[in-house]
Residue frames as qw, qx, qy, qz and C-alpha x, y, z in Angstrom:
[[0.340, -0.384, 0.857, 0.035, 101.95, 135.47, 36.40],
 [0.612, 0.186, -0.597, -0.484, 101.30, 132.73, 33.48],
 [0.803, -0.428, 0.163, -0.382, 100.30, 129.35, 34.83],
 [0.889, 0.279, -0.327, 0.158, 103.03, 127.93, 33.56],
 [0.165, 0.587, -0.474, 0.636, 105.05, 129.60, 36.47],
 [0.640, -0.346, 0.341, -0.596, 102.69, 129.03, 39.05],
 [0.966, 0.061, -0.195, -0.160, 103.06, 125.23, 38.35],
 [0.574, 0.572, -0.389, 0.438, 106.22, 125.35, 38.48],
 [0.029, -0.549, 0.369, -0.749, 106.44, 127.17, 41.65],
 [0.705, -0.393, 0.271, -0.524, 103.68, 125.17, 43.39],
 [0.956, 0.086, -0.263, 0.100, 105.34, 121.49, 42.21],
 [0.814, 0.114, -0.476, 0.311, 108.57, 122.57, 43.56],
 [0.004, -0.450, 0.322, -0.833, 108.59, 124.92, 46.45],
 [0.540, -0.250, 0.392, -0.702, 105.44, 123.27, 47.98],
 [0.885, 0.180, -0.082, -0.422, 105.32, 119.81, 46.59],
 [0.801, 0.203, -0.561, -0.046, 108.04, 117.94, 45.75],
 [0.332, 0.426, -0.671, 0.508, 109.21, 117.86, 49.44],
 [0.477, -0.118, 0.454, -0.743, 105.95, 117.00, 51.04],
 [0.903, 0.209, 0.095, -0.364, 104.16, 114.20, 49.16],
 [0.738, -0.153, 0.616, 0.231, 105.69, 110.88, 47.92],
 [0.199, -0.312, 0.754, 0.543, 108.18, 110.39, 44.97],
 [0.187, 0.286, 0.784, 0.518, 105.63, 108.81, 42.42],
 [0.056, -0.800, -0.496, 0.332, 103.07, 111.42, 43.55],
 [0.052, 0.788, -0.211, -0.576, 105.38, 114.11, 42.36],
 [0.041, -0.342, 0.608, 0.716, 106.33, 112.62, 39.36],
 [0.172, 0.493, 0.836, 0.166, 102.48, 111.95, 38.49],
 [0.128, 0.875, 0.289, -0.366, 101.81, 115.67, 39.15],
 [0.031, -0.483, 0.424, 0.765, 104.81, 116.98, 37.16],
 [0.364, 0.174, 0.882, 0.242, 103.47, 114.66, 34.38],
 [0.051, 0.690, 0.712, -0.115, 100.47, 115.52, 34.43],
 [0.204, -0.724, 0.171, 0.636, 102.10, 119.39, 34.14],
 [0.098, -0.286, 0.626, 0.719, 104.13, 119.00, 31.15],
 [0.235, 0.117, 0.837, 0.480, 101.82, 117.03, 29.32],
 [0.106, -0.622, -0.752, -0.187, 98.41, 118.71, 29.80],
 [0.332, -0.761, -0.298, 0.472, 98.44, 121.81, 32.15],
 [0.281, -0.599, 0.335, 0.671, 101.49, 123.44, 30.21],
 [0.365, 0.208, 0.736, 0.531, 100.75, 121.96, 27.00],
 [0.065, 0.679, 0.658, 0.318, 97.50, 123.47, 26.87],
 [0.094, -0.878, -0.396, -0.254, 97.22, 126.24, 29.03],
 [0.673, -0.225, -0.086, 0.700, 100.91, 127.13, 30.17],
 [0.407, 0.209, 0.210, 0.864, 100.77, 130.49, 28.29],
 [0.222, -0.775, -0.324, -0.495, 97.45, 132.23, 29.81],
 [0.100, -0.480, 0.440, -0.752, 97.97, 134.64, 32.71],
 [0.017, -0.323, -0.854, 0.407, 96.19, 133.37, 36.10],
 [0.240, 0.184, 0.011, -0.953, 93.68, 136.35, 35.48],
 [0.464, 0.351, -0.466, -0.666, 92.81, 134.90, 32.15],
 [0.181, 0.105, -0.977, -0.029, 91.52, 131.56, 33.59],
 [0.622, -0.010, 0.377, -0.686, 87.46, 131.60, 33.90],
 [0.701, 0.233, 0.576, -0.348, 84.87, 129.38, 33.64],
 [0.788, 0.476, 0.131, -0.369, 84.61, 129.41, 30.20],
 [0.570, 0.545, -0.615, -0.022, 88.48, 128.53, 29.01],
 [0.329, -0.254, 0.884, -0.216, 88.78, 126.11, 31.84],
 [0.714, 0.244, 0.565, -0.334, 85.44, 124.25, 30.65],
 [0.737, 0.653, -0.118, -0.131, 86.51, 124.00, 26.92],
 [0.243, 0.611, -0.740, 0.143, 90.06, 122.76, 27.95],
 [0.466, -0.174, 0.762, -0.415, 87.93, 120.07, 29.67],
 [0.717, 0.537, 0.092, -0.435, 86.13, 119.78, 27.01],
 [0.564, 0.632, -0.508, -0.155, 89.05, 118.78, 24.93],
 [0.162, -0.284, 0.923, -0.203, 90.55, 116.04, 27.32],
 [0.761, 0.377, 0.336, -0.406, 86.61, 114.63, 26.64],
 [0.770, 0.608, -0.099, -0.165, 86.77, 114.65, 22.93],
 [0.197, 0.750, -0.631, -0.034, 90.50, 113.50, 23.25],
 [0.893, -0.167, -0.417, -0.022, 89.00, 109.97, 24.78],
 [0.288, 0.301, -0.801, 0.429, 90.74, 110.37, 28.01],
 [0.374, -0.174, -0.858, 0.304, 89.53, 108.65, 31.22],
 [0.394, -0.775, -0.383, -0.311, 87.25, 109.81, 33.46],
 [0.695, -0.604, 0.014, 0.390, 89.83, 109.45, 36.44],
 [0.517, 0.067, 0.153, 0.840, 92.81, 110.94, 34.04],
 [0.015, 0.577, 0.297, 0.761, 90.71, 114.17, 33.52],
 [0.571, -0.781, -0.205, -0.149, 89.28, 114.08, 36.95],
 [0.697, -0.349, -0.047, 0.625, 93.52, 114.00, 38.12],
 [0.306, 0.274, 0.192, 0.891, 94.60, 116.81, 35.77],
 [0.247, -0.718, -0.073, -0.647, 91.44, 119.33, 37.05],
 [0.617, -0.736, -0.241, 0.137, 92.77, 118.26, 40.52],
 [0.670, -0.016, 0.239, 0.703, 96.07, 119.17, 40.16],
 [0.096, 0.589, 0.197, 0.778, 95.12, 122.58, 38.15],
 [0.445, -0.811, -0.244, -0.292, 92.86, 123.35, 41.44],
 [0.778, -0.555, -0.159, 0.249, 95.29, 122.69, 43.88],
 [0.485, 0.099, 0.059, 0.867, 97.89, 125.23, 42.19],
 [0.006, -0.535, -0.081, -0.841, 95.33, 128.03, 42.04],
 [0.620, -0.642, -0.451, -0.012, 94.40, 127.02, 45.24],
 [0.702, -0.257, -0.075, 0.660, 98.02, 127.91, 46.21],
 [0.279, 0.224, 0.103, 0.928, 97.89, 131.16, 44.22],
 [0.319, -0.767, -0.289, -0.476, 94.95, 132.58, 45.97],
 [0.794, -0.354, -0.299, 0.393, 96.73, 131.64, 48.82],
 [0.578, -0.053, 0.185, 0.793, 99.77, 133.89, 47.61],
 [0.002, -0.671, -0.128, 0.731, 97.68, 136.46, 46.95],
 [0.127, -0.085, 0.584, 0.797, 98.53, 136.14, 43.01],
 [0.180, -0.202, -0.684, -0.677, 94.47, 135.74, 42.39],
 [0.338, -0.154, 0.389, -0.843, 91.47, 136.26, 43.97],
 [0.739, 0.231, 0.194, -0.603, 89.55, 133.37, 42.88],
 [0.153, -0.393, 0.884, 0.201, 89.62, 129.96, 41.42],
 [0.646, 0.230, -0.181, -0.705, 86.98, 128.49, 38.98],
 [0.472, 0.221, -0.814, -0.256, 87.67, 124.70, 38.90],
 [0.275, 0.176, 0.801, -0.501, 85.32, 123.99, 41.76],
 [0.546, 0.486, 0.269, -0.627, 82.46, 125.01, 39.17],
 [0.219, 0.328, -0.682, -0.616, 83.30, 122.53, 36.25],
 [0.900, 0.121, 0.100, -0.407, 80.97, 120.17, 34.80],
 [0.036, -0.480, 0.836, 0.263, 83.09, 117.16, 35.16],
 [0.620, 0.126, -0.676, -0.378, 82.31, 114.00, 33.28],
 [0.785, -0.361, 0.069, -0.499, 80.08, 111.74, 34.83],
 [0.098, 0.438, -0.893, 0.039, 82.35, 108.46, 36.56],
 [0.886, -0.065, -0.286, -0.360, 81.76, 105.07, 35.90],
 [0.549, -0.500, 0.667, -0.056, 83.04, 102.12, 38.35],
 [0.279, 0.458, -0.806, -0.252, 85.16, 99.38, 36.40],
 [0.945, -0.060, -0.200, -0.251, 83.76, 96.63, 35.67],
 [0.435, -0.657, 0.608, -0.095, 86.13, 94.04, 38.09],
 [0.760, 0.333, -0.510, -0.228, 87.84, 91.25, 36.44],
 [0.688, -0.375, 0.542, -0.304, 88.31, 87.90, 38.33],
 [0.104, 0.172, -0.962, -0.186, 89.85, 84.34, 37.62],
 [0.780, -0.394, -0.216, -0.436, 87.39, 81.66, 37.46],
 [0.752, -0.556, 0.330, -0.130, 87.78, 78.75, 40.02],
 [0.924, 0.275, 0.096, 0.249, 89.29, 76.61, 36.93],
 [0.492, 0.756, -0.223, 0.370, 91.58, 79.23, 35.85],
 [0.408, -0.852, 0.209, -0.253, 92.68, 79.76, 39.59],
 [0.950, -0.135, 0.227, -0.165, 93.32, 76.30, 39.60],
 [0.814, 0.459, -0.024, 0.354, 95.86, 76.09, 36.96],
 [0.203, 0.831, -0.217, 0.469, 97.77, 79.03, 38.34],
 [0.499, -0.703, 0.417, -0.289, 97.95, 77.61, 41.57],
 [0.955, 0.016, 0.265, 0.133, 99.15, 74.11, 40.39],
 [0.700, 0.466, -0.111, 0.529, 101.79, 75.53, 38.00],
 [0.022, 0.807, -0.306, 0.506, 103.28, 78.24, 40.83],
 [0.623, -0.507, 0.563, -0.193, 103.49, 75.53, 43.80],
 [0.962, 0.052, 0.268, -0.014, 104.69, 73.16, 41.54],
 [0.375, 0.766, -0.344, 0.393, 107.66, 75.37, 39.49],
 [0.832, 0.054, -0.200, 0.514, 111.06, 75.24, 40.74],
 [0.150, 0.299, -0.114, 0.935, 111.23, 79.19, 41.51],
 [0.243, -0.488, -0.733, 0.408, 110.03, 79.92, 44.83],
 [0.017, -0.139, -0.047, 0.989, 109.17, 83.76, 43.83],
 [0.330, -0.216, -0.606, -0.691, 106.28, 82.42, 42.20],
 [0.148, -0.449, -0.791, 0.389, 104.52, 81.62, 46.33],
 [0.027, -0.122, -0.123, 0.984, 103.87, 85.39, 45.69],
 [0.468, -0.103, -0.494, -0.726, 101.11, 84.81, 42.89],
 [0.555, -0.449, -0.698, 0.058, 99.47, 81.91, 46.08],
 [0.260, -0.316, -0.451, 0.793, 99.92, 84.78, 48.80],
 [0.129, 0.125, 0.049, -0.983, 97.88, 87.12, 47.05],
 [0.461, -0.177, -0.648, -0.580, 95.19, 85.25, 45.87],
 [0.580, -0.519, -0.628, 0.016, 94.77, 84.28, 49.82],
 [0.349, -0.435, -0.277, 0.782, 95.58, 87.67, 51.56],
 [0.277, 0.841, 0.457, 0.082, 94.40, 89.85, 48.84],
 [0.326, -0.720, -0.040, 0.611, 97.41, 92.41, 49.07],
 [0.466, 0.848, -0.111, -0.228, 98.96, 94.28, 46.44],
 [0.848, 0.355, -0.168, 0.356, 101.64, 94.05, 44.71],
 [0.367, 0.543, -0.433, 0.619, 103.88, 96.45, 46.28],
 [0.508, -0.550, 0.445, -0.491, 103.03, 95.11, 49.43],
 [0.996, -0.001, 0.052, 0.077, 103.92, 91.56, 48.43],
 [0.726, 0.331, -0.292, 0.527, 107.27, 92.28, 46.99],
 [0.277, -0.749, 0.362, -0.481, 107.78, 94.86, 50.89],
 [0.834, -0.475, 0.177, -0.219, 107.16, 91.92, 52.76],
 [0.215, 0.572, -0.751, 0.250, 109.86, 90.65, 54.75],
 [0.519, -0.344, -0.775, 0.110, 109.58, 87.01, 56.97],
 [0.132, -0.020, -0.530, 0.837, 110.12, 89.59, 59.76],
 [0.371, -0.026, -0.178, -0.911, 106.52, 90.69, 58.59],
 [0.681, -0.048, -0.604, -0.411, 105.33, 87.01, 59.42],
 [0.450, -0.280, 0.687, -0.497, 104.44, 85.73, 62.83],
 [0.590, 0.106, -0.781, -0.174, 104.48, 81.94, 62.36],
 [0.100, 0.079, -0.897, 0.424, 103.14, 81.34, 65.58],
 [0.355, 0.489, 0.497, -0.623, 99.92, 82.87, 64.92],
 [0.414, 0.304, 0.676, 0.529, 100.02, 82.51, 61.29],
 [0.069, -0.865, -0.211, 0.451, 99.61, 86.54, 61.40],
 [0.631, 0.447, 0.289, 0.564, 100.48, 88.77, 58.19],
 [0.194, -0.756, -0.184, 0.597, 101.69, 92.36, 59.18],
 [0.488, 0.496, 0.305, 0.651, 101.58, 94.67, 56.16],
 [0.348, -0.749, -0.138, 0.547, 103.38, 98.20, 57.53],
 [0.141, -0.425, 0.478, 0.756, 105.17, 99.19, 53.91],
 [0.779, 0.471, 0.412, -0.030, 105.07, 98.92, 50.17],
 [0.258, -0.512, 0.328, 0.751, 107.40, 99.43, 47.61],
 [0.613, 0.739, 0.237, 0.146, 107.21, 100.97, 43.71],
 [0.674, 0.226, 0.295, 0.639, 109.29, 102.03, 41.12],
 [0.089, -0.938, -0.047, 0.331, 109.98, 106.08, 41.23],
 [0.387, 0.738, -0.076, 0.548, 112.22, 108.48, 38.92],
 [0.604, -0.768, -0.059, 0.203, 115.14, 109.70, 41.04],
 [0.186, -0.609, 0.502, 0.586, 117.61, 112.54, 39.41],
 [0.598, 0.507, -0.440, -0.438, 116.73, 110.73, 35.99],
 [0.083, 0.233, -0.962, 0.120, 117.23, 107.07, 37.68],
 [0.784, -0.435, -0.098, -0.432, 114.22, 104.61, 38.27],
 [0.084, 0.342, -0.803, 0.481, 114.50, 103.10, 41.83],
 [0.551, -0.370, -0.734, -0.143, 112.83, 101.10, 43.84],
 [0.231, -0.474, 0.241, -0.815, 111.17, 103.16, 46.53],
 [0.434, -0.304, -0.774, 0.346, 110.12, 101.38, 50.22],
 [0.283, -0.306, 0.128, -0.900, 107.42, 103.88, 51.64],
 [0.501, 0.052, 0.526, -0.685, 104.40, 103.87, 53.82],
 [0.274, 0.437, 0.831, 0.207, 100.89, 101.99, 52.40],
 [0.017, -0.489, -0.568, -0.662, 98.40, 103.62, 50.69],
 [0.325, -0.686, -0.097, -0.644, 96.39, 104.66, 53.52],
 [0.316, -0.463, 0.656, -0.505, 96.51, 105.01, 57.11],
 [0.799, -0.245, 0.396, -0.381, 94.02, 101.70, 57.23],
 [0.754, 0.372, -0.514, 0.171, 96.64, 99.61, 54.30],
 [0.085, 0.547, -0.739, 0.384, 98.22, 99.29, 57.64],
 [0.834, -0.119, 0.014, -0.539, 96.69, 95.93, 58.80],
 [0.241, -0.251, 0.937, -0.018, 97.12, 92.18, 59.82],
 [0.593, 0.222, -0.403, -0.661, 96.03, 89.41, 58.09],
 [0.832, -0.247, 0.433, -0.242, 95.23, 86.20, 59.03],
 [0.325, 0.551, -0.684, -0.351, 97.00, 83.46, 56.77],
 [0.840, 0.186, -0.305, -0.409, 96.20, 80.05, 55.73],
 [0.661, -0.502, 0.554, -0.061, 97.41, 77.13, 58.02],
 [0.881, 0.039, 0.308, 0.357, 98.16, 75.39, 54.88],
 [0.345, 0.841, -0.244, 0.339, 100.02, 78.77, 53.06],
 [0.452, -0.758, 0.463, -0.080, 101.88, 79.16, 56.61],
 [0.969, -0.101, 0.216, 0.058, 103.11, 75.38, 55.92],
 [0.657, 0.604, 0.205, 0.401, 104.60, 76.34, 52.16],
 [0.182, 0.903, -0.153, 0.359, 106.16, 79.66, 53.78],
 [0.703, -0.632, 0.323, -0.033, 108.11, 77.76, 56.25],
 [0.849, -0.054, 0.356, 0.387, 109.83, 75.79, 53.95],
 [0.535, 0.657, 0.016, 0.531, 110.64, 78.38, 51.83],
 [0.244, -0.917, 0.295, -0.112, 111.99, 80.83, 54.60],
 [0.747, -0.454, 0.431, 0.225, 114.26, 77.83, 55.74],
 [0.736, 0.069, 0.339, 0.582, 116.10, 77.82, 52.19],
 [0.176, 0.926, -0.025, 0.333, 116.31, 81.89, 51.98],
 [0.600, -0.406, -0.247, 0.644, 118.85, 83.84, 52.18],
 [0.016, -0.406, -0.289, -0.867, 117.05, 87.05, 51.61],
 [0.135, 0.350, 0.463, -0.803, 114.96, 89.41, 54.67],
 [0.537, 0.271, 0.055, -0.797, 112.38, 89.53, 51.65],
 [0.762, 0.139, 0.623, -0.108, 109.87, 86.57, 51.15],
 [0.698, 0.613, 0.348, 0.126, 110.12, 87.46, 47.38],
 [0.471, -0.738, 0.398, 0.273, 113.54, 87.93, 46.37],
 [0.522, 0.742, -0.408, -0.105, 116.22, 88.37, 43.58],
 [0.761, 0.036, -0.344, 0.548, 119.26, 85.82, 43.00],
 [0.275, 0.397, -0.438, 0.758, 121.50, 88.59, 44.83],
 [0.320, -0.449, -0.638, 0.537, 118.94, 88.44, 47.81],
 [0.102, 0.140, 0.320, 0.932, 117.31, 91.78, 46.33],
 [0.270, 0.498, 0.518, -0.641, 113.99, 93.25, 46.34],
 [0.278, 0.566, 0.703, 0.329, 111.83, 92.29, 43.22],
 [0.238, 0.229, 0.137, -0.934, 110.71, 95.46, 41.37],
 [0.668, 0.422, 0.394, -0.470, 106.58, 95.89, 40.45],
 [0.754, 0.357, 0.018, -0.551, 107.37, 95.44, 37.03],
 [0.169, 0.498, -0.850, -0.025, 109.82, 92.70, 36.92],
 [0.209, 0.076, 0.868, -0.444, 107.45, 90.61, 38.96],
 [0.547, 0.587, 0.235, -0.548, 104.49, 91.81, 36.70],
 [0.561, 0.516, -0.505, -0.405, 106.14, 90.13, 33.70],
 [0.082, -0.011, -0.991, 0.109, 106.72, 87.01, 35.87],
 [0.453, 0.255, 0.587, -0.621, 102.95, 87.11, 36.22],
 [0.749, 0.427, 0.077, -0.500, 102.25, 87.13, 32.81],
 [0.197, 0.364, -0.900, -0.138, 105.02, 84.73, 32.04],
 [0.498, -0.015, 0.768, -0.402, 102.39, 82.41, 34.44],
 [0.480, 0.451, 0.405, -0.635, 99.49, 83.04, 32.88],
 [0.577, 0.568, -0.466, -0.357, 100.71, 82.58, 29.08],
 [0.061, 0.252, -0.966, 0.000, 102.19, 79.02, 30.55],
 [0.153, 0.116, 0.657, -0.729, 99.17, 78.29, 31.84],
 [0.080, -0.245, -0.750, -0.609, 96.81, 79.35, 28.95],
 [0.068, -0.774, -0.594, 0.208, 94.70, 81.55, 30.98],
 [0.267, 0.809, 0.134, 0.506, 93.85, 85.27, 29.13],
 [0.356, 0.268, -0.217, 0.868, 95.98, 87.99, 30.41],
 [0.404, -0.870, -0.225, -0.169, 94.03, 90.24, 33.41],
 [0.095, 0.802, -0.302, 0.507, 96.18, 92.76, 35.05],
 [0.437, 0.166, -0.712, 0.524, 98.08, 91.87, 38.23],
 [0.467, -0.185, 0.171, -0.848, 95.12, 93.71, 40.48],
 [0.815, -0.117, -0.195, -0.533, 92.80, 91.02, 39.44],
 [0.558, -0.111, -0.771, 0.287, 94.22, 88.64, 42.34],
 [0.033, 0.065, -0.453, 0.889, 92.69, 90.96, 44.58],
 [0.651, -0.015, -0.040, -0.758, 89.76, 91.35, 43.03],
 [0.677, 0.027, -0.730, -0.089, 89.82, 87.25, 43.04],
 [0.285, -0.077, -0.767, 0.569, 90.56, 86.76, 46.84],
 [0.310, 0.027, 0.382, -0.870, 87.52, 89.47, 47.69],
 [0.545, 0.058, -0.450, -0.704, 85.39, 87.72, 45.29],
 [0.494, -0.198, -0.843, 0.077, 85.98, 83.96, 46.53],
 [0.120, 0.045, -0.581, 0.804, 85.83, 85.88, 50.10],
 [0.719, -0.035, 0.067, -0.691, 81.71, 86.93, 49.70],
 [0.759, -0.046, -0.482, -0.435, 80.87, 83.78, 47.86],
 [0.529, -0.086, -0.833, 0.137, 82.06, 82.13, 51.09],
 [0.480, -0.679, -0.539, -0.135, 80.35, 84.47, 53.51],
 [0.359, -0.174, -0.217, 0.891, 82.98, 86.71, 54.91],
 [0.078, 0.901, 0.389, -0.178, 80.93, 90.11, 55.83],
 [0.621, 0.406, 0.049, 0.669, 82.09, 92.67, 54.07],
 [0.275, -0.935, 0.208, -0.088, 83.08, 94.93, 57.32],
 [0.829, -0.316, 0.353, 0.298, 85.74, 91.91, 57.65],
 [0.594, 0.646, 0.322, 0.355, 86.19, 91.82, 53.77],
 [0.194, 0.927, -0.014, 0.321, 87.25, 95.89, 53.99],
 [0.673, -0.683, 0.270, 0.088, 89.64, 95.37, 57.14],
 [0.806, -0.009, 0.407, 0.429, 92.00, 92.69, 55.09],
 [0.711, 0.360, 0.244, 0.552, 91.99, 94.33, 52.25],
 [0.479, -0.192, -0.026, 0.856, 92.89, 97.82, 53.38],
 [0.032, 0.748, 0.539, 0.385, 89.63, 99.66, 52.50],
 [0.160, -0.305, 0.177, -0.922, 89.08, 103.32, 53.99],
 [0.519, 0.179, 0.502, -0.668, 85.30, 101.95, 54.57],
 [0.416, -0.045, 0.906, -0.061, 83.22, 99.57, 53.93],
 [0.563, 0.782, 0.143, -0.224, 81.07, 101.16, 51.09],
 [0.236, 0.611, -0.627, -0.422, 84.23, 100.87, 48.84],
 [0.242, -0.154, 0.957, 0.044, 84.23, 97.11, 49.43],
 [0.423, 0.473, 0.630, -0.448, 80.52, 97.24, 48.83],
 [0.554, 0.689, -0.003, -0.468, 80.19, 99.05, 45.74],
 [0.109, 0.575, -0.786, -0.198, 83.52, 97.17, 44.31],
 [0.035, 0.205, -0.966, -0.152, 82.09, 94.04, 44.95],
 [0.554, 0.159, 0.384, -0.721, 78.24, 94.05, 44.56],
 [0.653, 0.255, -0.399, -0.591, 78.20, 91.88, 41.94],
 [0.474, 0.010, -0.881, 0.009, 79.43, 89.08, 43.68],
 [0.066, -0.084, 0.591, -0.799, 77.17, 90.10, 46.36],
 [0.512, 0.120, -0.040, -0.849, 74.46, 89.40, 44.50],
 [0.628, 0.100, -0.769, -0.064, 75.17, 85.76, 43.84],
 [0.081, 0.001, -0.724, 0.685, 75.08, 85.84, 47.93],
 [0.387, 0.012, 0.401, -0.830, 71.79, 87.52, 48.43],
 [0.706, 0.131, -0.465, -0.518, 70.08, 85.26, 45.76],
 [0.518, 0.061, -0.853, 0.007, 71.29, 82.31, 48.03],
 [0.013, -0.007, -0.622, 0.783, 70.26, 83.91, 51.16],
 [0.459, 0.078, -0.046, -0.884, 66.70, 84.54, 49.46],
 [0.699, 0.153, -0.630, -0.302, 66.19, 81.36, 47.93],
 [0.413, -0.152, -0.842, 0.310, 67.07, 79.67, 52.06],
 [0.110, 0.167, 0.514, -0.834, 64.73, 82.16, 53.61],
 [0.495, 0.069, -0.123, -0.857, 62.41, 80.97, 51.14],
 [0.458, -0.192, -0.868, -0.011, 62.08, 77.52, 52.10],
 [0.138, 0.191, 0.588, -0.774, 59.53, 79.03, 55.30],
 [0.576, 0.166, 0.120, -0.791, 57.15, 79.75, 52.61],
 [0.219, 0.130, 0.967, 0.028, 54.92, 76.53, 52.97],
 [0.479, 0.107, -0.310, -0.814, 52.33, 76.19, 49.66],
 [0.119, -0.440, -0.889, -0.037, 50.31, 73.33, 51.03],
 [0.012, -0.359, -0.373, 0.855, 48.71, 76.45, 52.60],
 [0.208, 0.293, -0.408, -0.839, 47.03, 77.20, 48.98],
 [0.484, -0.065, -0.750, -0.446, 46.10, 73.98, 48.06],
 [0.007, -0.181, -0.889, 0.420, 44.16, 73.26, 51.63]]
């Protein structure tokens, strides 16, 4: 069997009916362009160590990511995982690659000024969709858990955020749709506290919807990610603050979150961490602005009349 079959076989017989819509059309992707391109035509046999590590080799010297290369040799494993399975091979070599060493992104963050402007020109605009860009900068969620949320999702008596969904854009039959699934992980399922003055600003806007979603089309609709992602950078060019990806309100809300002292077991809760060592390593730099302040008040104890006596 070539591997171009076995892809084939393991995307749609065991894949596309178990894992989520953009999931499968990141693995087919990830197929056509790279798997099949390159190595569609070798038998399973004819797949050791050494042509698997020189087709790694090329994604290298082609300048892709660390994470894109680290998806594509998952993806390859998990098919011959399936064909040992099946009996078709006896053995599967992409546990033994030398993969390229990952680096953690550097995190990008408004300042306080820049924050400033964005929040003055989005609570001050005429188009309530724009509370979205002030909800995330104090809840930290994502995007496709801003444009899920429904009021139903808001307990105004406790000023309580319930994030249970999210939605993205998906290929369907050759159609892109807007897809309403689970979160990311089992712990994206979470409540959030919310701001007694945000709660204030979402009251008056609920009373003049007439849309089940807080962020909402003229027709009462459901905003897609990237329709809403060009109203972000529509802000940001009004605004005259540089362009930073739609993420970096997240990374803004965890950031402000240390420098005011939130621990970061809390810190990983809100935003929907697995565990707290993601939150940690993700945000050590502003952690460091913390420990310097923490050092600098545990050093007022040290008393230098002591020297000069």
């Amino acid at each position: 069997m070539k591997l171009k079959e076995l892809l084939e076989l393991w995307l749609e017989r065991y894949m596309k009916h178990t894992i989520k819509i953009r999931t499968y059309n990141r693995y087919k992707s990830i197929c056509e362009l790279h798997l099949i391109k390159d190595l569609g035509e070798y038998e399973l046999e004819e797949l050791k160590p050494n042509v698997l590590q020189d087709f790694l080799l090329k994604k290298i010297d082609e300048n892709y990511s660390t994470n894109t290369i680290k998806g594509i040799v998952s993806v390859l494993k998990q098919a011959l995982r399936l064909a040992i399975t099946l009996e078709f091979v006896d053995k599967e070599y992409c546990s033994n690659l030398k993969m390229p060493s990952s680096e953690e992104k550097e995190i990008s963050v408004f300042t306080k000024k820049e924050q400033q402007a964005i929040e003055f020109f989005c609570l001050n605009y005429k188009k309530k969709n724009y509370i979205g860009i002030v909800i995330c900068l104090y809840t930290g969620i994502r995007l496709g858990e801003l444009l899920a949320l429904t009021w139903d999702d808001i307990d105004f008596n406790s000023n309580l955020l319930t994030i249970n969904k999210t939605s993205y854009s998906a290929k369907v039959d050759g159609k892109t749709q807007i897809i309403v699934d689970k979160p990311k992980t089992k712990k994206s399922n979470r409540v959030i506290p919310i701001p007694n003055q945000l709660v204030k600003l979402l009251k008056i806007i609920k009373k003049e919807s007439n849309s089940k979603y807080v962020i909402t089309t003229r027709n009462s609709g459901m905003v897609g990610n990237r329709s809403y992602q060009r109203t972000f950078k529509f802000i940001l060019k009004k605004v005259n603050v540089p362009y930073r990806n739609f993420h970096s309100l997240r990374h803004t809300f965890a950031t402000n979150a240390i420098e005011l002292g939130m621990d970061v077991k809390t810190l990983a809760e809100i935003l929907g961490h697995t565990n707290a060592m993601i939150t940690l390593n993700r945000y050590s730099h502003s952690l460091l602005n913390y420990k310097i302040e923490m050092i600098n008040k545990l050093g007022k104890n040290l008393n230098l009349s002591i020297r000069n006596a």
